[in-house]
C-alpha positions in Angstrom: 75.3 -135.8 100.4 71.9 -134.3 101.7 70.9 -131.8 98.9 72.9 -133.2 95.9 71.5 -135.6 93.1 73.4 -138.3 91.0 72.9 -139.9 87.5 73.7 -143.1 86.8 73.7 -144.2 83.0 73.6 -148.2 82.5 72.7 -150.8 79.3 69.8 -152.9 79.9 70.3 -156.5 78.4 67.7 -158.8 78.3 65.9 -158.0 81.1 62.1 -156.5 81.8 60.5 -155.9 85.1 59.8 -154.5 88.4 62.9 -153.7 90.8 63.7 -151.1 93.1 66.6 -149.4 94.1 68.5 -148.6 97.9 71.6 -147.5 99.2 73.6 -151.3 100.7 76.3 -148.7 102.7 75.1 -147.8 106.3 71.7 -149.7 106.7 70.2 -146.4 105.2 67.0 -148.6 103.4 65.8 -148.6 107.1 65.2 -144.6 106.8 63.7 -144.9 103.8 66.6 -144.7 100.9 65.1 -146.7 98.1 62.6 -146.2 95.4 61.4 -148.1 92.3 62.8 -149.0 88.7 60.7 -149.8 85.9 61.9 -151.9 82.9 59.8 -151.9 79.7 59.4 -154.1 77.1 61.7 -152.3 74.2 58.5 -150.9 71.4 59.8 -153.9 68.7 58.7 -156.4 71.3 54.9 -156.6 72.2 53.4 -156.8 75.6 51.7 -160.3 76.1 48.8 -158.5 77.6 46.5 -155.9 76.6 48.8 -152.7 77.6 47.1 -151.1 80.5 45.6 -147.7 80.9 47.6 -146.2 84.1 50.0 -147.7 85.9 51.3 -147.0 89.9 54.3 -148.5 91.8 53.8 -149.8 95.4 56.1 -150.0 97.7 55.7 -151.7 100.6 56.9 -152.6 104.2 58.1 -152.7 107.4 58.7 -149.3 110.2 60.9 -148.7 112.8 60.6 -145.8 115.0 63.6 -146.2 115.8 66.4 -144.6 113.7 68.3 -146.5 111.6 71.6 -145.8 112.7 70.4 -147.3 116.0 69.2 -150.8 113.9 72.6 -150.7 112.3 74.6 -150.8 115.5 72.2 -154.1 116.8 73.4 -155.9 113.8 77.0 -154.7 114.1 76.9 -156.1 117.4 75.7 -159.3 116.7 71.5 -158.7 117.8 68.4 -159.3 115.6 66.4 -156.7 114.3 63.2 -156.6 116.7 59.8 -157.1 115.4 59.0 -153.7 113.4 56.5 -150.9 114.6 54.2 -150.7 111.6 54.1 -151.0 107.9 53.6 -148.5 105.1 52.8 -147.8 101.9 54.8 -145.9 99.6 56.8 -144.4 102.6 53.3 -143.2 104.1 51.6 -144.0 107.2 47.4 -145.2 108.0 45.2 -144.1 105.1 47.6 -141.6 103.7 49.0 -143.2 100.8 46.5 -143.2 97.3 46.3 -144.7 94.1 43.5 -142.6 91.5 41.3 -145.3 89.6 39.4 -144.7 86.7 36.3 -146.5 86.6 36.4 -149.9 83.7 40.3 -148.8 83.3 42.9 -151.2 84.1 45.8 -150.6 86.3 49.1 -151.8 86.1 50.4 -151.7 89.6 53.8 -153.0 90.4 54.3 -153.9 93.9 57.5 -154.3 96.1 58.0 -155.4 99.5 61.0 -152.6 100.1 61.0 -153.7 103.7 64.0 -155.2 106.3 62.5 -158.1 108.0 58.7 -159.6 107.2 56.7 -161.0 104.7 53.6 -158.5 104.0 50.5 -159.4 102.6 48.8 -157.5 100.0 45.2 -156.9 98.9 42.9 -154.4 97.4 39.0 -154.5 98.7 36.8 -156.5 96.1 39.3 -156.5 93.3 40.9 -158.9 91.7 44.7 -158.8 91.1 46.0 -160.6 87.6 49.4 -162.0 87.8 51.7 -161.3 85.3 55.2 -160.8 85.7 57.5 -161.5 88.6 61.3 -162.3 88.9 62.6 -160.9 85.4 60.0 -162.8 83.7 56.3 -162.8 82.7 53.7 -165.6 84.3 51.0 -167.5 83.5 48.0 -165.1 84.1 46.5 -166.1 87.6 44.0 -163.8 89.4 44.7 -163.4 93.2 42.8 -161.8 96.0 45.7 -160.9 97.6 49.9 -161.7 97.1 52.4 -162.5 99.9 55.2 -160.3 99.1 58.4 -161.3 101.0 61.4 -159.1 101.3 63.0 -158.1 97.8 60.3 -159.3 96.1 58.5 -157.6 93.2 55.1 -158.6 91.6 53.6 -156.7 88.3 49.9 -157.4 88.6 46.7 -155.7 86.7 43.6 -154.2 88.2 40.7 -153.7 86.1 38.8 -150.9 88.2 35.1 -151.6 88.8 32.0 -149.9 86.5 29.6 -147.7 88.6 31.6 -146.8 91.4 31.5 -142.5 91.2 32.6 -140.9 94.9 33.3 -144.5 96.4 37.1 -145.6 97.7 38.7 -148.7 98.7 40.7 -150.4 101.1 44.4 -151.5 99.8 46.3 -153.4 102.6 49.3 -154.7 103.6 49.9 -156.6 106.4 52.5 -158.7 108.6 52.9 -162.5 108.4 54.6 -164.8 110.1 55.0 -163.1 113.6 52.8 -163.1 116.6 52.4 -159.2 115.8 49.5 -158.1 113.8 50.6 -154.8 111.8 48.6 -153.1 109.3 49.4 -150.6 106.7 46.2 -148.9 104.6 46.1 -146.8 101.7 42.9 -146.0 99.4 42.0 -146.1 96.2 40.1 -143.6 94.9 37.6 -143.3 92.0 36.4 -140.1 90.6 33.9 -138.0 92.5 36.2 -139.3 95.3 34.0 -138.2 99.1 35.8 -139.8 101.7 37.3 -143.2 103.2 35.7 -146.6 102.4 32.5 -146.9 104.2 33.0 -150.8 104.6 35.2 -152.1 106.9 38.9 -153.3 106.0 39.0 -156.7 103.9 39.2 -159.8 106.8 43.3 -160.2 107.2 44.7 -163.9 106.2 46.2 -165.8 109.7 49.5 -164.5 110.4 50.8 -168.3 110.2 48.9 -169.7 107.2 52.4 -171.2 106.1 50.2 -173.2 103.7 48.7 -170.2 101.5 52.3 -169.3 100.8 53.3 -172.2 99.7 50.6 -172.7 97.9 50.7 -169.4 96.2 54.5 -169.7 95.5 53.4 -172.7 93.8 51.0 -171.6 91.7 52.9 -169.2 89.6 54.5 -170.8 86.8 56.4 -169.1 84.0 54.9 -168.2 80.9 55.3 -170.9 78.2 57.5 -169.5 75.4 
């Protein structure tokens, strides 16, 4: 009920990783109902990376303006959803979501695609993303300029913030594949001395069906040997 709050005690098991959570009664995901879980590596057991400085969940995906219980009746009557109307970041809309970044730190930023229908796309202007976890298991580290995140999926990835960079922001993107619609959600990251948005334009988009980066991408990440 609107107001109240629930806890919900449960035993871990061999598990680490990025997930995130929503309601699977009444389609209530599409008005935003979900939020993000974070597994840790238990203390006995070390990280197989340098353990990061900060670290930020992302939640990513699709919008409809229209309200859910009106998506919920399409699909009880047999329809498709319809192409969404946009995309956000961490529920927020254009240039209102923001991640803090301290310069030479790195980032541990675990990103979802909490969304109904579409792949998304994600980047973050000139800087490199290191793989290394995804699917309940850690990867062979990969850098990546940007991730195709498909629905339900959940990539842990660190971001070494740039030297030099006092008052300047950046771009992070996510944006629509795979269907003749180009939607675009933007957030910033900002360093310290933070003065405004990015003065250089948004990062070039990937071609909404460049089927063959995805697959080449899914094909790239490989579990860590162990």
């Amino acid at each position: 009920m609107p107001g109240e709050n629930w806890t919900y005690s449960f035993q871990m098991k061999d598990q680490i990783g990025s997930y995130f959570y929503f309601p699977s009664l009444l389609f209530q995901k599409a008005a935003g109902g979900y939020g993000a879980i974070r597994v840790n590596n238990p203390d006995i057991l070390p990280l197989p990376f340098p353990r990061p400085d900060y670290e930020y969940d992302i939640l990513i995906g699709d919008w409809y303006n229209v309200d859910y219980q009106e998506l919920r009746l399409a699909l009880d009557e047999g329809r498709k959803l319809s192409l969404p109307d946009g995309i956000i970041i961490n529920g927020l809309g254009h240039n209102q979501a923001t991640l803090d970044f301290e310069a030479g730190a790195t980032h541990r930023l675990r990103i979802s695609n909490v969304g109904l229908k579409i792949t998304l796309n994600f980047r973050i202007q000139d800087h490199e993303m290191l793989l290394v976890e995804t699917e309940e298991a850690y990867t062979l580290k990969q850098y990546y300029e940007s991730l195709d995140v498909h629905v339900g999926q959940s990539y842990l990835v660190l971001v070494t913030a740039r030297n030099q960079t006092h008052g300047i922001s950046y771009y992070m993107v996510a944006s629509s594949r795979f269907i003749p619609l180009e939607l675009v959600g933007i957030g910033i990251i900002r360093y310290s001395g933070f003065l405004g948005e990015p003065l250089n334009p948004v990062c070039p988009l990937l071609l909404p069906y460049d089927f063959l980066y995805s697959i080449e991408q899914a094909r790239s990440i490989l579990p860590e040997a162990s």
